[in-house]
N, C-alpha and C positions, 0 to 999 in steps of 0.2 A: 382598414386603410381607405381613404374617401377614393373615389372617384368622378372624376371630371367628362361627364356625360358628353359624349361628341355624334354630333347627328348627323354629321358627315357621312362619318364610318363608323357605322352600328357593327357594334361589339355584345357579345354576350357575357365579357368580364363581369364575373358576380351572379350568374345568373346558369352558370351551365347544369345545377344539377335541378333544373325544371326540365320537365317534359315537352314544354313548348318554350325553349331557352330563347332561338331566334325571333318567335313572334315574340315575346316578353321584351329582348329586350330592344325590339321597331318601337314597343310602345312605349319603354323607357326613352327614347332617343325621339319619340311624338313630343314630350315632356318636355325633354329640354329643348327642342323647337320652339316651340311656345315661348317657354321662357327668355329666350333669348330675342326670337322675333319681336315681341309683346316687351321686354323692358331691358335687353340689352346683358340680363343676368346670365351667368352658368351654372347650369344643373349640375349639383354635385349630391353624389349618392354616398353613405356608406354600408359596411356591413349592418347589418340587426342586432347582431350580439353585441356590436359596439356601441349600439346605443339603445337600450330594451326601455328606456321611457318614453322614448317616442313610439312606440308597437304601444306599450301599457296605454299613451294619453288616445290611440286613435282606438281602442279596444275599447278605454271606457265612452268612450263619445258613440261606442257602438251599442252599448246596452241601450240605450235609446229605444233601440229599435228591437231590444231583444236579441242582437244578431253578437254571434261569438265563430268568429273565425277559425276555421279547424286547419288549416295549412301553414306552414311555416313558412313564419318571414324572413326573405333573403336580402334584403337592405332596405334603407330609409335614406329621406332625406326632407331638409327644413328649411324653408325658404321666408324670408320674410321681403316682403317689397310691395311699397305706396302704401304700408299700415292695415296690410296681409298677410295672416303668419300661412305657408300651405305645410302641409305637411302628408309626408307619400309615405307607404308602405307597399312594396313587392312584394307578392307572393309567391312558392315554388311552384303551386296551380296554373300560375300565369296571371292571376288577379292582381290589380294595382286599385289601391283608397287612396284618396287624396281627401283632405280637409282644408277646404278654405276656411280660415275662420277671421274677419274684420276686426282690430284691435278694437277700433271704436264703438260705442255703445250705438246698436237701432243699425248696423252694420251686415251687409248679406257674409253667411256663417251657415256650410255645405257640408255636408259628405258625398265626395262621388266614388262610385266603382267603375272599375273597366277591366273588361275581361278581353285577354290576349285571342287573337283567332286560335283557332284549334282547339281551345280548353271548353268544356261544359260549365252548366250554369253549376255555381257551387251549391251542393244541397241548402246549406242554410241563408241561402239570397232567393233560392227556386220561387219561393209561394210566397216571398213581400215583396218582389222587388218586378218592373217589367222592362226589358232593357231592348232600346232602342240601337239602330244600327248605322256605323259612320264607318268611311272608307277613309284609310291614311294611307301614303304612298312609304312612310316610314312601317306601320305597323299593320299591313293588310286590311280587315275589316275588322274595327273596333266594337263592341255590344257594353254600353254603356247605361247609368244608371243614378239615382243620388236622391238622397233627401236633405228638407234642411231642418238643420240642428235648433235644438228648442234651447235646450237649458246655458250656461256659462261657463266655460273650459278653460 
């Protein structure tokens, strides 16, 4: 069943059987901040098992880099706006991927991560990835990270 991300009142709907539910879901409710402030959109989330091509399309954008997610994903969600598809995946670690990827050709085309406060680095990001640190009043301190994607998705 979707859900309509409210940054108001952060909720941990969808997200309670993480060990870091409340920091997860600030940085859900960062997300839809953004989206909203930035183009007026609502973040809308669903389950993962409702939509497992979306987990599949940011999985394979992952071999990229060699990196395969060992946590389970507890929602997703797909936004397209101004000829930007994004696409999230939550983690029950507390990890969120987002892929920016520009429909048009010669187009800036992302993977980012962000890791919820409280969670460790996940082993398979530890030794590629170095992640920088940002404060949100929604999701405490952010540790962030991202390459950009080479091939065509």
């Amino acid at each position: 069943m979707a859900y309509t991300v409210d940054f108001k009142t952060v909720s941990d709907a969808g997200l309670t059987s993480s060990p870091v539910a409340p920091a997860l879901a600030g940085l859900r409710a960062n997300e839809a901040r953004y989206f909203w402030n930035k183009y007026k959109v609502p973040f809308t989330t669903e389950p993962a098992a409702e939509r497992p091509e979306l987990v599949a399309y940011v999985a394979t954008i992952l071999k990229e880099k060699d990196v395969v997610i060992a946590a389970k994903p507890l929602e997703v969600a797909q936004l397209e706006v101004e000829g930007v598809r994004w696409t999230y995946v939550f983690y029950e670690d507390g990890l969120a991927i987002n892929v920016l990827y520009t429909l048009a050709d010669g187009g800036k085309r992302a993977v980012g991560f962000k890791l919820s406060d409280g969670m460790a680095v996940p082993a398979e990001l530890a030794d590629k990835f170095k992640f920088a640190r940002q404060k949100s009043k929604l999701a405490g301190t952010i540790r962030g990270s991202y390459f950009v994607i080479k091939g065509a998705y």
